[in-house]
TORBAVEX-782408 format. One line per 5 residues: number of its first residue (from 1); their letters; for each residue x, y, z of N, C-alpha, C, CB. Coordinates in Angstrom, 1 decimal, decimal comma. Glycine has a CB too. Layout:
<pts>
NUM> A> X/Y/Z/X/Y/Z/X/Y/Z/X/Y/Z ~ ...
</pts>
This chain:
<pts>
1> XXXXX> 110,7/158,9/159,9/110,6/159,8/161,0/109,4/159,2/161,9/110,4/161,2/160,6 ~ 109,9/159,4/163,4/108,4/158,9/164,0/108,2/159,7/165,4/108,5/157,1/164,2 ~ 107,2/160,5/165,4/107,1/161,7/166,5/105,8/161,1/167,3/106,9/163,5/165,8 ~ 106,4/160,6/168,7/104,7/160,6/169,6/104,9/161,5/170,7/104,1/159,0/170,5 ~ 103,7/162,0/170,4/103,1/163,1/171,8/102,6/162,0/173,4/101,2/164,2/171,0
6> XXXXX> 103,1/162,3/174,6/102,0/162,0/175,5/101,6/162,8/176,6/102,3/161,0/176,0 ~ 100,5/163,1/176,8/99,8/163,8/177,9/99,7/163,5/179,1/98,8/163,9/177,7 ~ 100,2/163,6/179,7/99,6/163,1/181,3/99,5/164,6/182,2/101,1/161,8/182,3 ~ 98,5/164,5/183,3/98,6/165,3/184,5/98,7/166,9/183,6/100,1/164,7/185,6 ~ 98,1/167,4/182,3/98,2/168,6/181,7/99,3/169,0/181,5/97,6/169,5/182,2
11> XXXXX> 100,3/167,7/181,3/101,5/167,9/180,6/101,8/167,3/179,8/102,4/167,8/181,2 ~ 102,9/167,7/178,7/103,4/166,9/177,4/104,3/166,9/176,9/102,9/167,0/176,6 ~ 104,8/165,5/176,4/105,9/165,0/176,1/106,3/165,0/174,5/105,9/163,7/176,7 ~ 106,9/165,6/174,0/107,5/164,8/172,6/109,0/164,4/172,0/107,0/165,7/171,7 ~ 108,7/162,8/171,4/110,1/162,6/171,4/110,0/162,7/169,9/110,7/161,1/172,1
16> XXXXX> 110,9/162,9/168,8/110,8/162,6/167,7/112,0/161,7/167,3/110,5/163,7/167,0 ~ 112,3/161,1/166,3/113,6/160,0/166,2/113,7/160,3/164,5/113,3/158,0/166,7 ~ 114,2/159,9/164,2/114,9/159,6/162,5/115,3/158,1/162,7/116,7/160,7/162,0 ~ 114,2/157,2/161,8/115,0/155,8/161,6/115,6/155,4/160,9/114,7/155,0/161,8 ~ 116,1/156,0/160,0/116,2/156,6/158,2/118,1/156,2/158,9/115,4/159,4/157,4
21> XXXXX> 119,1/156,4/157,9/120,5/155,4/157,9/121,1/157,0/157,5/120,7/153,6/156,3 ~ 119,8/158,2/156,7/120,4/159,5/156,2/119,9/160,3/156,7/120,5/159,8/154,9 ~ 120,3/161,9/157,2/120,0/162,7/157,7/118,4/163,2/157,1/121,0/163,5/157,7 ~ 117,6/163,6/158,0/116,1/164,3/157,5/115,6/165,2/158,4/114,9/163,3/157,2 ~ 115,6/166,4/157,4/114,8/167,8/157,9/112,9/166,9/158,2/114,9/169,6/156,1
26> XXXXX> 112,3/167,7/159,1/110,8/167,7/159,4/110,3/168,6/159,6/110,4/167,1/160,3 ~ 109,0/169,2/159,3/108,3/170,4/159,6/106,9/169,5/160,3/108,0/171,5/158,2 ~ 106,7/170,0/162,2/105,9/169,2/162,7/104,9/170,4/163,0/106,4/168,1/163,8 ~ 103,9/170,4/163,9/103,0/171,2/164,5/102,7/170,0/165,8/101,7/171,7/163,5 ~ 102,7/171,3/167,1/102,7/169,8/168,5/101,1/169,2/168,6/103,2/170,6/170,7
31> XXXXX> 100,1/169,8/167,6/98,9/169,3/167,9/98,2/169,7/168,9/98,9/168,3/167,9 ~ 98,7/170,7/170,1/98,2/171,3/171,1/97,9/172,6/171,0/98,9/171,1/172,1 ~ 97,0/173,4/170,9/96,8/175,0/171,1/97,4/175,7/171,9/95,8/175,4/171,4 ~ 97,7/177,1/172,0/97,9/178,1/172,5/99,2/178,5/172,6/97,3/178,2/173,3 ~ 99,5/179,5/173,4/101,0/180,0/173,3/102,7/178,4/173,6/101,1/181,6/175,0
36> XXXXX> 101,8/177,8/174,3/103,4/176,7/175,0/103,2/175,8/173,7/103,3/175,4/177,0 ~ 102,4/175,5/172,8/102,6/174,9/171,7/103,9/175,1/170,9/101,5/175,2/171,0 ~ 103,9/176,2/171,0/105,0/177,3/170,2/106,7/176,9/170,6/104,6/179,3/170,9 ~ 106,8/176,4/171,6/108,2/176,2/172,3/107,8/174,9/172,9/108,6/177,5/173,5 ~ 109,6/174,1/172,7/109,9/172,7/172,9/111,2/173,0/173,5/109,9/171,8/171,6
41> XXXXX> 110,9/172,7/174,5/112,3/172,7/175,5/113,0/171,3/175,5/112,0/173,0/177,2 ~ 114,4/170,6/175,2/114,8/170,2/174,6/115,6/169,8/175,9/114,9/170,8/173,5 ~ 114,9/168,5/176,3/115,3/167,5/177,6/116,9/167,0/178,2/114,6/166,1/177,3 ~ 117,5/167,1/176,4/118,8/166,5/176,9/119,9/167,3/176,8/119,0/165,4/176,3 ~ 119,6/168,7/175,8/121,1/169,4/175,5/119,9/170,8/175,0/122,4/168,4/173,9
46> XXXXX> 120,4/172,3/175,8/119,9/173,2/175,4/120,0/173,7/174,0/120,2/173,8/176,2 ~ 119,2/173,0/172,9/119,0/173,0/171,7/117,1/173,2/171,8/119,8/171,6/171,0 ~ 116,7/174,3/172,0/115,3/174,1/172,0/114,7/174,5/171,0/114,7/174,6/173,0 ~ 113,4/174,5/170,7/112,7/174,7/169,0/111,6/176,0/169,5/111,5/172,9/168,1 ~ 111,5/176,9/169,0/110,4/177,1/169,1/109,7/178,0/167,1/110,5/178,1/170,7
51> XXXXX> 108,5/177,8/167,4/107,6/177,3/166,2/107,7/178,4/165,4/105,9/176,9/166,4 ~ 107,7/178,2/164,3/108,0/179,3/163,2/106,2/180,3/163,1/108,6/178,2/161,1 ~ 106,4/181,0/161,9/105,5/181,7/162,0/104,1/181,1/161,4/105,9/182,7/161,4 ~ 104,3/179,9/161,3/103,3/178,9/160,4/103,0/178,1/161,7/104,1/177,8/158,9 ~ 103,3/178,6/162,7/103,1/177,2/164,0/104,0/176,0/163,8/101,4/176,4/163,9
56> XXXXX> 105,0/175,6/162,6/105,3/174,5/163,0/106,6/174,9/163,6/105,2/173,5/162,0 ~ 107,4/173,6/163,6/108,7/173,3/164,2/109,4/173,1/163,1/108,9/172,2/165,2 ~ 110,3/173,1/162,8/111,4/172,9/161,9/112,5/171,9/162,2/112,0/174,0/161,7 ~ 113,1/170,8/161,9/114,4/170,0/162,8/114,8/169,2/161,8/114,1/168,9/164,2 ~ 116,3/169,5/162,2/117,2/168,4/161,4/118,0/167,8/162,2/118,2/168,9/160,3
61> XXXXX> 117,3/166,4/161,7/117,8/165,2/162,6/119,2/164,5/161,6/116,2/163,9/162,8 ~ 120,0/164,2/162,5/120,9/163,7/161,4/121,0/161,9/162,0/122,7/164,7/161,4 ~ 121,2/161,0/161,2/121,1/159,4/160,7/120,7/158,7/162,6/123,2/158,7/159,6 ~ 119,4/158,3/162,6/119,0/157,5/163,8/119,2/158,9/164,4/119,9/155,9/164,3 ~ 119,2/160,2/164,9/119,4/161,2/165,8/117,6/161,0/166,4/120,0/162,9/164,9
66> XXXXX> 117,7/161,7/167,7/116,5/161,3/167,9/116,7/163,2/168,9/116,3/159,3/168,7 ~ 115,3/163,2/169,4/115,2/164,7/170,2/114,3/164,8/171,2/114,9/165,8/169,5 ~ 114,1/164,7/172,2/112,8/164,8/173,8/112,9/165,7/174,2/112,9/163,9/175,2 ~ 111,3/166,2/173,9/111,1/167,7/174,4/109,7/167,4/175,0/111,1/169,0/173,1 ~ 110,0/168,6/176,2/108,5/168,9/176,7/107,8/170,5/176,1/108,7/169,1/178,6
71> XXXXX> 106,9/169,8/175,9/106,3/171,5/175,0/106,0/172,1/176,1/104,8/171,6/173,8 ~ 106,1/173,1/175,6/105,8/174,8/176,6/107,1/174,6/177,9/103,7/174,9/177,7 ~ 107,0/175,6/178,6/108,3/176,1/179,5/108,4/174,6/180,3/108,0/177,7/180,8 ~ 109,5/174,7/181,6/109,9/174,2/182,3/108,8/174,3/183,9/111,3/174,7/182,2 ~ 108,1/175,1/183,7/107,2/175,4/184,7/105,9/173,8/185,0/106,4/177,2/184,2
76> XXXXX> 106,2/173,2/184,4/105,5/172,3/184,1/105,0/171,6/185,7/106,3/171,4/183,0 ~ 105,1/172,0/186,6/105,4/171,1/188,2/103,9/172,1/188,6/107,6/171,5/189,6 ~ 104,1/173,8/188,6/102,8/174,3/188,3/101,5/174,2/187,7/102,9/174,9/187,9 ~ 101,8/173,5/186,4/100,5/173,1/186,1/99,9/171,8/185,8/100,3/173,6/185,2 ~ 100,4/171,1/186,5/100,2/169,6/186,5/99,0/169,4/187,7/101,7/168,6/186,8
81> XXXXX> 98,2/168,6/187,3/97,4/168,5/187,9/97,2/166,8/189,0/96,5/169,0/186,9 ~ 96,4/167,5/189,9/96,6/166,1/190,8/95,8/164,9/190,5/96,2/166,4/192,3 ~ 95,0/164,8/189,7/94,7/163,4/188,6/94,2/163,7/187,6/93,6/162,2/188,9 ~ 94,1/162,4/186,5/93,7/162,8/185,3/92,6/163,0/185,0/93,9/162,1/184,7 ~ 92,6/164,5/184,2/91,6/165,3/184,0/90,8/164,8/182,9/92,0/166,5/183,9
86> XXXXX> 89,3/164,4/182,7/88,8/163,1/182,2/88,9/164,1/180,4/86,8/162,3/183,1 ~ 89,0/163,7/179,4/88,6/164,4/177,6/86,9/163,8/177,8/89,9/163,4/175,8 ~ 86,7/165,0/176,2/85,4/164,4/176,3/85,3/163,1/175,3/84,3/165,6/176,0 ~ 86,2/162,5/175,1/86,0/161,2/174,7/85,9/160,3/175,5/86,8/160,8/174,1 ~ 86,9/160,4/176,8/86,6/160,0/177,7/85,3/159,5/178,6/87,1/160,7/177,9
91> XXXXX> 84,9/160,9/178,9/83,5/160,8/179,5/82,4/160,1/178,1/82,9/162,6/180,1 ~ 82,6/160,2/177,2/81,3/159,5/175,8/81,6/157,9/176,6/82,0/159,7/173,2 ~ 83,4/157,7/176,0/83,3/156,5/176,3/82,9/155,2/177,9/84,3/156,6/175,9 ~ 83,0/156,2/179,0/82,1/156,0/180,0/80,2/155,7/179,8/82,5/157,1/180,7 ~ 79,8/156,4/179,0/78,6/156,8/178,8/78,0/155,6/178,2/78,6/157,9/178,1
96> XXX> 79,0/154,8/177,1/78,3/154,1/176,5/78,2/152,9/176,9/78,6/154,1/175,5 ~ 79,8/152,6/178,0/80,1/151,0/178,2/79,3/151,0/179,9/82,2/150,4/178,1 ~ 78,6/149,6/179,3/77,7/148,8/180,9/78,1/147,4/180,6/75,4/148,8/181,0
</pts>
Protein backbone atom coordinates (compact mmCIF):
# COMPACT_ATOMS: atom_id res chain seq x y z
CA UNK A 1 0.00 0.00 0.00
CA UNK A 2 1.21 3.47 -0.61
CA UNK A 3 -0.76 6.72 0.58
CA UNK A 4 0.72 10.39 -0.07
CA UNK A 5 -0.83 13.44 1.30
CA UNK A 6 -0.15 16.97 -0.51
CA UNK A 7 -0.81 20.35 0.76
CA UNK A 8 -0.96 23.25 -1.25
CA UNK A 9 -2.78 26.77 -0.88
CA UNK A 10 -4.51 25.09 2.77
CA UNK A 11 -5.68 22.36 0.75
CA UNK A 12 -5.22 18.56 0.61
CA UNK A 13 -4.91 15.84 -1.45
CA UNK A 14 -4.82 12.09 -0.80
CA UNK A 15 -4.25 9.34 -3.17
CA UNK A 16 -3.85 5.92 -1.76
CA UNK A 17 -3.11 2.70 -4.30
CA UNK A 18 -2.67 -1.11 -3.53
CA UNK A 19 0.42 -2.41 -5.42
CA UNK A 20 -0.07 -5.82 -3.93
CA UNK A 21 -1.45 -8.52 -7.22
CA UNK A 22 -4.31 -9.30 -3.93
CA UNK A 23 -6.95 -7.33 -2.45
CA UNK A 24 -5.97 -5.25 1.02
CA UNK A 25 -8.06 -3.66 3.71
CA UNK A 26 -6.01 -0.35 5.41
CA UNK A 27 -6.77 1.58 8.47
CA UNK A 28 -5.11 5.23 7.79
CA UNK A 29 -5.49 8.55 9.83
CA UNK A 30 -5.11 11.86 7.17
CA UNK A 31 -2.46 13.29 9.64
CA UNK A 32 -4.31 16.67 9.64
CA UNK A 33 -6.47 17.91 12.69
CA UNK A 34 -9.87 18.89 13.22
CA UNK A 35 -13.28 18.22 11.99
CA UNK A 36 -12.39 17.88 7.65
CA UNK A 37 -9.75 15.32 8.73
CA UNK A 38 -12.76 13.13 9.41
CA UNK A 39 -14.18 13.07 5.72
CA UNK A 40 -12.53 12.13 2.24
CA UNK A 41 -14.45 13.05 -0.61
CA UNK A 42 -13.69 10.67 -3.17
CA UNK A 43 -12.55 12.51 -6.63
CA UNK A 44 -13.58 9.87 -9.00
CA UNK A 45 -16.85 7.91 -8.06
CA UNK A 46 -19.18 9.03 -5.07
CA UNK A 47 -17.68 6.39 -2.72
CA UNK A 48 -16.48 8.74 0.13
CA UNK A 49 -14.80 7.69 3.62
CA UNK A 50 -15.42 9.34 6.45
CA UNK A 51 -13.31 8.41 9.79
CA UNK A 52 -14.47 5.94 12.23
CA UNK A 53 -14.62 6.63 15.81
CA UNK A 54 -10.83 6.06 16.33
CA UNK A 55 -10.14 8.94 13.64
CA UNK A 56 -9.06 6.58 11.17
CA UNK A 57 -10.38 5.55 7.71
CA UNK A 58 -11.02 2.19 6.86
CA UNK A 59 -10.64 0.92 2.79
CA UNK A 60 -10.65 -1.99 0.82
CA UNK A 61 -8.73 -1.76 -2.03
CA UNK A 62 -9.06 -4.57 -4.34
CA UNK A 63 -5.63 -5.92 -6.59
CA UNK A 64 -3.61 -2.47 -7.98
CA UNK A 65 -7.25 -0.50 -7.01
CA UNK A 66 -6.12 2.81 -6.26
CA UNK A 67 -8.56 5.99 -4.54
CA UNK A 68 -8.08 10.21 -4.74
CA UNK A 69 -9.57 12.05 -2.21
CA UNK A 70 -9.62 15.54 -1.08
CA UNK A 71 -9.98 15.65 2.72
CA UNK A 72 -12.66 17.73 4.15
CA UNK A 73 -15.77 19.00 1.92
CA UNK A 74 -15.81 20.19 -1.58
CA UNK A 75 -15.80 23.86 -0.38
CA UNK A 76 -12.22 23.80 -0.81
CA UNK A 77 -12.10 27.13 -3.57
CA UNK A 78 -13.16 29.00 0.00
CA UNK A 79 -10.39 28.19 1.76
CA UNK A 80 -7.54 28.20 -0.30
CA UNK A 81 -5.47 30.70 0.07
CA UNK A 82 -3.73 33.25 -2.28
CA UNK A 83 0.04 31.96 -1.58
CA UNK A 84 1.81 29.71 0.27
CA UNK A 85 1.31 30.08 3.71
CA UNK A 86 5.07 29.71 5.10
CA UNK A 87 5.15 26.18 8.27
CA UNK A 88 7.23 26.79 10.98
CA UNK A 89 9.80 24.63 9.46
CA UNK A 90 9.70 26.68 6.88
CA UNK A 91 10.50 29.95 8.43
CA UNK A 92 13.57 27.84 10.90
CA UNK A 93 14.68 26.76 7.57
CA UNK A 94 15.00 30.36 6.19
CA UNK A 95 16.58 31.33 9.45
CA UNK A 96 19.42 29.15 9.19
CA UNK A 97 20.49 29.24 5.39
CA UNK A 98 22.96 32.47 4.23
Amino acid sequence: MLAIRYDWRNNSVLFVHNLAAISKEVAFSTGLQGNEACVLVNLLTEDHSRAREDGRHHLLLEAYGYRWYRVGGLDYLLKRSDIETPTPRDSKRKRTMH
